[in-house]
C-alpha positions as CSV (number, residue, x, y, z in Angstrom):
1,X,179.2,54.1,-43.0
2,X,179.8,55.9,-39.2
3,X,176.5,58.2,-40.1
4,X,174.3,55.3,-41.0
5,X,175.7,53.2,-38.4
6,X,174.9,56.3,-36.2
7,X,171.8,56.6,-36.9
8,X,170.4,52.7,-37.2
9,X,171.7,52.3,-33.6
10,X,169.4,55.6,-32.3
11,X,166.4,55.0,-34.3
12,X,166.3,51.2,-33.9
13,X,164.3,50.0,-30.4
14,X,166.4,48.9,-27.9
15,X,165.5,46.9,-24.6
16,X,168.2,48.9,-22.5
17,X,168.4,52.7,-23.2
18,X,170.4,55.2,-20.6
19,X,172.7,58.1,-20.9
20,X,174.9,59.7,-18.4
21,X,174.9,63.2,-17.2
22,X,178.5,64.4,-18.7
23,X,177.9,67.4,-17.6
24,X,180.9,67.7,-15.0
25,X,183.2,66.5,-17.7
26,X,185.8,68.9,-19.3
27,X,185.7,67.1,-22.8
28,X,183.3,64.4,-23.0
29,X,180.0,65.8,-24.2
30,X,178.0,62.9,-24.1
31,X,177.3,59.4,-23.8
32,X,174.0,56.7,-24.7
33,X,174.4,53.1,-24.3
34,X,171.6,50.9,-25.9
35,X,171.3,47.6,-25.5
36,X,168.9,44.3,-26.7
37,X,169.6,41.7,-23.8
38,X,171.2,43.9,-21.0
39,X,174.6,42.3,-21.3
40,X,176.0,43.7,-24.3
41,X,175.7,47.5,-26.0
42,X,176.6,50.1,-28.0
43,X,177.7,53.1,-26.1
44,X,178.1,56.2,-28.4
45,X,180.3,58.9,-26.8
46,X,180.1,62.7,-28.0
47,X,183.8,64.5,-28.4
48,X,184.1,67.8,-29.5
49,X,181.5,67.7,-32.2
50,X,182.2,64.0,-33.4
51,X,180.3,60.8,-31.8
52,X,182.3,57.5,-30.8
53,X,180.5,54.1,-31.0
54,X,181.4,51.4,-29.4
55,X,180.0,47.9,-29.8
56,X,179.9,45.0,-27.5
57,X,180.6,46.8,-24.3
58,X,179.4,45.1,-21.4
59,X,176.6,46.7,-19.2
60,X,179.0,46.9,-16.1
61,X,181.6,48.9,-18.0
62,X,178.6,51.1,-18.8
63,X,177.2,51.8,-15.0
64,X,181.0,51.7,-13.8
65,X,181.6,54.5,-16.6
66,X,178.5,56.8,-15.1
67,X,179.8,56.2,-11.9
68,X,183.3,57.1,-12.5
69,X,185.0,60.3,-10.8
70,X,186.3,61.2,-14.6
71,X,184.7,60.0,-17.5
72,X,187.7,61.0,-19.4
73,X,189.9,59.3,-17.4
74,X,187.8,55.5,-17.6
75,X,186.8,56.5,-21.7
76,X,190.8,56.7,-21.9
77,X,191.7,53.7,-19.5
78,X,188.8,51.2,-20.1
79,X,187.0,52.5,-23.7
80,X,189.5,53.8,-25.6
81,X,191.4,51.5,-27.9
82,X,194.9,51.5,-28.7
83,X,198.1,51.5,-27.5
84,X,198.7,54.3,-24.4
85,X,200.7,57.5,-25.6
86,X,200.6,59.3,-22.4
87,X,202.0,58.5,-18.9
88,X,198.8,59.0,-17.0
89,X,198.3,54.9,-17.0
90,X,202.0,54.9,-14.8
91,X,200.8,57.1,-12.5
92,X,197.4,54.5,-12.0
93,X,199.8,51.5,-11.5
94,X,201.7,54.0,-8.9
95,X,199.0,55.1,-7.3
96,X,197.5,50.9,-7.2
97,X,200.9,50.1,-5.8
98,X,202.0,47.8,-8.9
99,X,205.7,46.5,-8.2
100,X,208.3,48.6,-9.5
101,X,209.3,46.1,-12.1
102,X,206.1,46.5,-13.8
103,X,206.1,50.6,-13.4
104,X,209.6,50.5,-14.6
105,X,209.0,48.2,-17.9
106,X,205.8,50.8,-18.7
107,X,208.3,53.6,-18.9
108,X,210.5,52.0,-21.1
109,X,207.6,50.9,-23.2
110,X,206.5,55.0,-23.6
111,X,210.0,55.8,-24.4
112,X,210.0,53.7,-27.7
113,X,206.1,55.3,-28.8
């Protein structure tokens, strides 16, 4: 199912084609969005050999993903489903200055994954 899903979304003609330059990023090989009505899109993202699509993301999340200081950071933060395993999301609430409450509950959340 993936490798047909794969490859109907890159032969098919889209309205909206564009694919960032991931060349600055230590893991993230690639990434294509396509999209019929410039809202909503696949974006397929290449990962150590294997290719990640995602449907229905929104054209902003695409052109805030190529503009994004780390790709792997936003693919983990805003792409990426699931819940969190790592701490790296506390240290965005710290560094957004999220009351400690909030910071404090995450923590507790992390021990218990």
């Amino acid at each position: 199912m993936h490798s047909s899903g794969l490859k109907t979304i890159t032969s098919a003609k889209f309205k909206y084609v564009d694919e960032a330059n991931t060349s600055k990023s230590s893991w993230i090989r690639g990434a294509k969005y396509y999209s019929c009505n410039s809202q909503l899109g696949y974006l397929i993202i290449s990962i150590n050999g294997k290719k990640y699509i995602h449907k229905d993301v929104p054209i902003k999340v695409w052109r805030d993903f190529k503009k994004a200081n780390s790709f792997g950071s936003f693919y983990n933060n805003k792409l990426k489903k699931g819940p969190v395993t790592t701490r790296n999301a506390i240290k965005i609430l710290e560094l957004h200055d999220y009351p400690k409450e909030i910071i404090a509950e995450a923590r507790g959340v992390v021990k218990t994954l």
